[in-house]
C-alpha positions as CSV (number, residue, x, y, z in Angstrom):
1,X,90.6,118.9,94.9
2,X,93.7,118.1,93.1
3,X,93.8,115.8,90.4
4,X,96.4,113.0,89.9
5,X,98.4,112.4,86.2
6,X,96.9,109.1,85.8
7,X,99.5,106.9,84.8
8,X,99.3,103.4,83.4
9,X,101.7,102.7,85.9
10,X,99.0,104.3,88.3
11,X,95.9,103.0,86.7
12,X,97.6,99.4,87.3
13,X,98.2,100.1,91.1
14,X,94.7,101.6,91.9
15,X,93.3,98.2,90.4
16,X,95.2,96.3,92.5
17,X,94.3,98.1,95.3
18,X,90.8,97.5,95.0
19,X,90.6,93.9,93.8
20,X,93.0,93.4,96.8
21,X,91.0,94.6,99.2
22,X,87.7,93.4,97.7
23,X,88.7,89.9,97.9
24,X,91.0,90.6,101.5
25,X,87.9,91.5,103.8
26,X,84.6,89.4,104.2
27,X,81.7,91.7,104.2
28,X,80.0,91.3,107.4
29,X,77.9,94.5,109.1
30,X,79.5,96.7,112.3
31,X,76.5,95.0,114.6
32,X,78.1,91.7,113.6
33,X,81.5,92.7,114.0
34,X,82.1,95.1,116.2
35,X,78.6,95.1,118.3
36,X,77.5,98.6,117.3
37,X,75.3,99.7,113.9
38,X,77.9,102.2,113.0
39,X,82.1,101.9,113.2
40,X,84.5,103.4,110.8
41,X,87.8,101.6,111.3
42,X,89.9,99.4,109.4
43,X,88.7,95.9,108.9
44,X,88.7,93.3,112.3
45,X,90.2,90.1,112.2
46,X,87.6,87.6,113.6
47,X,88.2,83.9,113.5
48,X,92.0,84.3,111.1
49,X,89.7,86.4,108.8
50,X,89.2,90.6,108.2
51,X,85.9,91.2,108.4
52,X,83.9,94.3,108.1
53,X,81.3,96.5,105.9
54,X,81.7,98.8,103.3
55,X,83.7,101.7,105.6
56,X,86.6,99.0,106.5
57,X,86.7,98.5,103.0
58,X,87.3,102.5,101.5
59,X,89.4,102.8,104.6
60,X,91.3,100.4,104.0
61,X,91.8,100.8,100.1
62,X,92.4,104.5,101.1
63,X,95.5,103.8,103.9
64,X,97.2,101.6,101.4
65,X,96.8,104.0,98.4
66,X,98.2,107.1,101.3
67,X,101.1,105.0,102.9
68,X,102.7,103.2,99.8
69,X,102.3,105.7,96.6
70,X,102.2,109.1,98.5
71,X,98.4,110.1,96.4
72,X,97.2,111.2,99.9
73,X,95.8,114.6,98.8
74,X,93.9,113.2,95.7
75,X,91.9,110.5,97.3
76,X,88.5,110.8,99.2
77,X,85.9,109.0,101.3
78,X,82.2,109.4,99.6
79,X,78.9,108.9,101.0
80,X,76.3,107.2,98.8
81,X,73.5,105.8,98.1
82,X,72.9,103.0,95.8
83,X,69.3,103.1,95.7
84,X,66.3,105.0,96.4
85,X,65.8,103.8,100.4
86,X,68.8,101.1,100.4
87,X,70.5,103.4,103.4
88,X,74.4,104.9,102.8
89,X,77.4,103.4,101.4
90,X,81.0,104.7,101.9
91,X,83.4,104.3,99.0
92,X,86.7,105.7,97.9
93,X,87.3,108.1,95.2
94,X,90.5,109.2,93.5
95,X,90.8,112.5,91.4
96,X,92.9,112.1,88.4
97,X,93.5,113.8,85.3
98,X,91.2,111.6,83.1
99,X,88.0,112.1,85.8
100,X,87.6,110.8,89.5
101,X,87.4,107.0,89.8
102,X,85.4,105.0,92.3
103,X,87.4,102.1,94.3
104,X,84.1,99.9,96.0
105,X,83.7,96.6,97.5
106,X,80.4,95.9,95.7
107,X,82.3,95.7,92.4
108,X,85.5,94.2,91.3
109,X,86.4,96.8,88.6
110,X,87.4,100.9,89.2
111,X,85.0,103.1,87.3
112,X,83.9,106.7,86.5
113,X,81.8,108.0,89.3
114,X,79.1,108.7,86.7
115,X,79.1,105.1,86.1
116,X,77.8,103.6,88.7
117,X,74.2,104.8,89.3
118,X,75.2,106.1,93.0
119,X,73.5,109.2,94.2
120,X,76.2,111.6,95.2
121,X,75.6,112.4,98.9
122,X,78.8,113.6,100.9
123,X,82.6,113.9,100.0
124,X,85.6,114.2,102.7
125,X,87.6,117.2,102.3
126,X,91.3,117.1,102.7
127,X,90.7,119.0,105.9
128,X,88.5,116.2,107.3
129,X,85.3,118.1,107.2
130,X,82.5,116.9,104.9
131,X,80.6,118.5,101.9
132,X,77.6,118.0,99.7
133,X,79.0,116.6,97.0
134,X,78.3,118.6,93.6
């Protein structure tokens, strides 16, 4: 995957993204908001509010990062799993120069993939298939 010349300029914008996001959406599960356990979309207005799980969230964060600063071919969707038996999570992950960087709801900071404890399960491609991630 190709990595992106982090920027301060950059750094700053990523950030923004996420806390944007993060505090944008109210979390609330695809059987609550959509009627199904599992839909990947972008986050559903209910009642003048966006609401929607963890996938709304990376999706989201991941559209606004494609459309408005053109970093389309360094960004990814990744599968993980927070802890042993907790069930997946989807968050977004941006290649740079400096390492890839993790852009997820359940924290209000980017970090350092290795940072955050995840296990490492599955990573979009910039073909749309899906890989282990290694």
């Amino acid at each position: 995957m190709k990595e992106l010349h982090l920027t301060e300029e950059m750094w700053q914008i990523i950030r923004e993204v996420n806390t944007y996001w993060n505090y944008k959406i109210k979390y609330l599960s695809d059987t609550e908001a959509w009627g199904v356990p599992e839909k990947w979309s972008m986050p559903k207005e209910i009642d003048g509010e966006l609401r929607d799980d963890c996938d709304s969230y990376s999706i989201a964060k991941q559209d606004t990062l494609k459309k408005n600063h053109n970093i389309e071919s360094y960004l990814a969707l990744c599968q993980v799993e927070a802890s042993a038996g907790s069930g997946y999570h989807l968050v977004c992950i941006i290649h740079t120069d400096r390492g890839a960087y993790v852009l997820d709801n359940r924290f209000p900071m980017v970090f350092h993939y290795k940072d955050c404890g995840y296990k490492w399960h599955k990573i979009e491609m910039e073909d749309g298939t899906w890989q282990n991630f290694s």
